[in-house]
C-alpha positions, 0 to 999 in steps of 0.5 A: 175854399173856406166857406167849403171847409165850413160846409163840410165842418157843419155837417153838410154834403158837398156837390161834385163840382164843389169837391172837385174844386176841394180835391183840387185844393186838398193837393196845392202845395200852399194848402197847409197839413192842418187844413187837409187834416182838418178837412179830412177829418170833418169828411170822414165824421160827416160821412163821405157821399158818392159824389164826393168820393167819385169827384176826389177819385177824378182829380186824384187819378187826372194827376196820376203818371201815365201807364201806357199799358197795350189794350186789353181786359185789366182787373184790379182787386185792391180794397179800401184797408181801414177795417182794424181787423188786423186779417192777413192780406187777403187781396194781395194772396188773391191776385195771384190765385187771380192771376193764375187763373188767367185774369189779367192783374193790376193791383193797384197798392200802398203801405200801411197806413191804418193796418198792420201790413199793406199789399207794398210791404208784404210784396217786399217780404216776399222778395218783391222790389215795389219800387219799380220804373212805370216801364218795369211795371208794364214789362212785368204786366205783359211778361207775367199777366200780373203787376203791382203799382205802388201807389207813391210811384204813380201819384207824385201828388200823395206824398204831403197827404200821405204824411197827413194820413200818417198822422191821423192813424185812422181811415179818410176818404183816401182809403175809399178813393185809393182803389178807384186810382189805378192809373191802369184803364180796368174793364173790371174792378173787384173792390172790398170796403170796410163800410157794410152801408155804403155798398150801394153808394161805393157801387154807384162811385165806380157806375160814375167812374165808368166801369161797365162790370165791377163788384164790392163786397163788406163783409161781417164786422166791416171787414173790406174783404169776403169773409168766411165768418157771416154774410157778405154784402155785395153789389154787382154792376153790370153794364149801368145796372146795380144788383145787391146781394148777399152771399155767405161761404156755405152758399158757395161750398165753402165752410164758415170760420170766425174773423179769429181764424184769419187774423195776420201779422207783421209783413214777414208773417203775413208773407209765411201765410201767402207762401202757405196758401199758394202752396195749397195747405188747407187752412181758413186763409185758404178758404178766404182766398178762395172766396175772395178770388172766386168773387173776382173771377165772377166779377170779371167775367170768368165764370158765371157764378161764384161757386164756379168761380171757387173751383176756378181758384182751387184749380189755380192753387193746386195746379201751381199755376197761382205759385208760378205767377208768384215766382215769376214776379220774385224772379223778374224783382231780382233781375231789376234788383241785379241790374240796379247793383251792376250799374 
């Protein structure tokens, strides 16, 4: 492993099959933190490629506990985190509106590690119990057509490395591979990076990865979501094609606003804006979940172009059908959360 360790060190690309010797070393428990500290860190100052992240993607997910969920067309819209924009959790507010919309949701998540709120610890500010059995998981997923997967719950193999990435406080290559480890079998991903220029390259991970329809979006000031405040790019695969484009709100309907507009907050106070949006009330959080959710309807399949994909999310929000979905999973969270106090 060492003469892998110095590639990397010197700045060089490693191939897929020497990363997944890596990968596999990065997870023995002999492997020391300082090694996958420093490891982590000569990646992310090289720049990660395609390969290495499709092949840390493979080991990672092949460790994962199985989640035998019934065939059908999942979809996961989580995205990288690590852009530093403190934005609310835009995602995590989608999947509902997503979801509400009739797409199948497995939202794969975790708690901050480089933000200020991830998808877990907002979930918990709104009632939600993360920390749920696998079965709960699928119950959940088949009674509400909506589940969230706490990433420590299905990747027994994270904790050490999760300790590592603690205390970086910065984003690794995890933050790129977090969302292709759903343990969930996905026909469709929507995917956010905080990396404008590696779009084609992220694309191409989830081309090798087997995904026959997905799409990643960067938006302006390496935001891992669309955003509101500029042009967004974007690539779309379809079925072994790869197809960039860019796209602005305006283009869809929408207004255009400044980051500024959309910052977040703490978990409690990222929970108030969910709650908020759901409800309807216009704002530019409303209008970037539209446009991220109007780009996941597209991308699975839904409509066939974005714009309609944005009045699909309107229709999702103001029929309450996107509320509903949020307060099936709060009500399901207390009936485990009654159950665990009864026994």
């Amino acid at each position: 492993m060492e003469h892998l360790h110095r590639k990397v060190l010197q700045g060089e690309h490693l191939m897929y099959e020497e990363m997944l010797k890596a990968a596999q070393w990065l997870f023995q428990d002999d492997t020391s933190k300082d090694e996958i500290a420093s490891f982590l860190t000569a990646l992310s100052v090289k720049g990660e490629t395609a390969h290495e992240v499709a092949a840390l993607a493979t080991i990672m997910r092949s460790f994962a506990r199985n989640v035998a969920v019934k065939e059908g067309d999942y979809m996961d819209n989580c995205g990288t985190g690590g852009d530093g924009l403190h934005t609310f959790n835009i995602s995590t507010a989608s999947a509902f509106v997503l979801a509400g919309a009739g797409v199948k949701i497995a939202k794969h998540g975790n708690r901050k590690i480089s933000s200020s709120s991830g998808s877990s610890d907002v979930l918990e500010a709104l009632g939600i119990h993360t920390n749920i059995t696998i079965p709960q998981t699928i119950e959940l997923l088949e009674k509400a057509g909506i589940t969230f997967i706490y990433a420590p719950n299905v990747h027994p193999k994270l904790k050490r490395i999760g300790e590592v990435r603690r205390s970086l406080g910065k984003p690794t290559i995890f933050n790129l591979v977090g969302p292709l480890t759903n343990p969930v079998p996905l026909s469709t991903q929507f995917t956010g990076i905080n990396r404008p220029n590696f779009v084609m390259e992220y694309a191409s991970v989830l081309q090798i990865l087997g995904r026959e329809r997905a799409i990643v979006v960067s938006g302006p000031q390496g935001l891992d979501e669309a955003s509101l405040a500029g042009q967004n790019t974007l690539v779309l695969v379809d079925k072994g094609d790869l197809i960039p484009f860019s796209l602005t709100a305006e283009d869809v309907g929408l207004p255009s606003a400044p980051m500024e507009t959309i910052r977040g907050g703490n978990a409690d106070e990222n929970a108030v804006i969910m709650k908020k949006i759901l409800a309807g009330e216009q704002s530019a959080y409303l209008d970037t979940v539209l446009l991220n959710a109007g780009i996941g309807l597209f991308g699975y399949g839904q409509t066939e172009t974005i714009k309609e994909g944005v009045a699909m999310a309107k229709d999702s929000i103001f029929s309450r059908r996107a509320l509903q979905k949020l307060e099936a999973v709060v009500s399901y969270s207390e009936q485990i959360k009654q159950v665990e106090v009864e026994q």
